[in-house]
C-alpha positions in Angstrom: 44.8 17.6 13.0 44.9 13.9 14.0 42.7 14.9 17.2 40.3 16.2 15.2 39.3 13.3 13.2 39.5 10.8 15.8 37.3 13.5 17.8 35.5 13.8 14.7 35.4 9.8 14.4 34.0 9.2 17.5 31.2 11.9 17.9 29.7 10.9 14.5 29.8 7.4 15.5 28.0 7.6 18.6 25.6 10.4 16.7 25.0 8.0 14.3 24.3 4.9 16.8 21.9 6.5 18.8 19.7 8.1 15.8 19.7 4.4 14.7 19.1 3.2 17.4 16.2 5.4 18.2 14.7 4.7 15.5 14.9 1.2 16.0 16.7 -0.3 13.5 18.3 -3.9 13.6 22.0 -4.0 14.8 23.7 -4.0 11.1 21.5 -1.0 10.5 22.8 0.3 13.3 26.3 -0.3 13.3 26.3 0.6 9.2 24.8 4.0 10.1 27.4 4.3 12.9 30.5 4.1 10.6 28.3 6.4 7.8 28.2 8.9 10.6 31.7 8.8 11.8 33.4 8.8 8.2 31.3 12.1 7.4 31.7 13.8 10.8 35.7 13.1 10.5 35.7 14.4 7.4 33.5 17.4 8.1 36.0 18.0 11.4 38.9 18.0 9.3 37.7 20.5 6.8 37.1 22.6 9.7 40.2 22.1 11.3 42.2 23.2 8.2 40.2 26.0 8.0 40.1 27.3 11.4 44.0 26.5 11.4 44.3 28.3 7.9 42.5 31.4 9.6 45.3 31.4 12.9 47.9 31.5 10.3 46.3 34.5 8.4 45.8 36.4 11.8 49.7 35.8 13.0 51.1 36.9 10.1 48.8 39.7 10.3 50.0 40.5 13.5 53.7 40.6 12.8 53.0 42.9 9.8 51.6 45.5 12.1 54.0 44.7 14.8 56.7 45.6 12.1 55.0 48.8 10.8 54.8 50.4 14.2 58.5 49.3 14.9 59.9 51.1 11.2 57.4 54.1 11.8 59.1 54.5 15.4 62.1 53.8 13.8 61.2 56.7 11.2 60.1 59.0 13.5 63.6 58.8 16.1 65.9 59.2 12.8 63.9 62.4 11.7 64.2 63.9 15.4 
């Protein structure tokens, strides 16, 4: 999760530099819009994280429900043979 922000951290920050910059605005412009950029994209890649990580969770326990059906029907069906 802490990869994610600092990913998140740095991408906004250099998103947010060169839109600045390109539009030509003066260096504490730049540099405010930088750190504006950053805090939002962080934020935004956290959100994301948790739910991407929230959906992976879902998914495995998913998974060992059906793994444990098939293994009590099997189960079932070599007790009733």
């Amino acid at each position: 999760m802490k990869s994610l922000l600092i990913i998140g951290g740095l991408l906004g920050f250099c998103i947010g530099l060169l839109f600045s910059w390109a539009e030509q605005g003066s260096g504490p412009a730049c540099l405010w819009h930088a750190c504006l950029a950053a805090y939002v994209t962080a934020v935004l890649m956290r959100w994301w994280g948790a739910a991407w990580r929230k959906g992976l969770e879902e998914s495995l326990h998913e998974r060992q429900f059906i793994s444990e059906q098939v293994r009590l029907s099997s189960l079932s069906k070599a007790s009733k043979s």
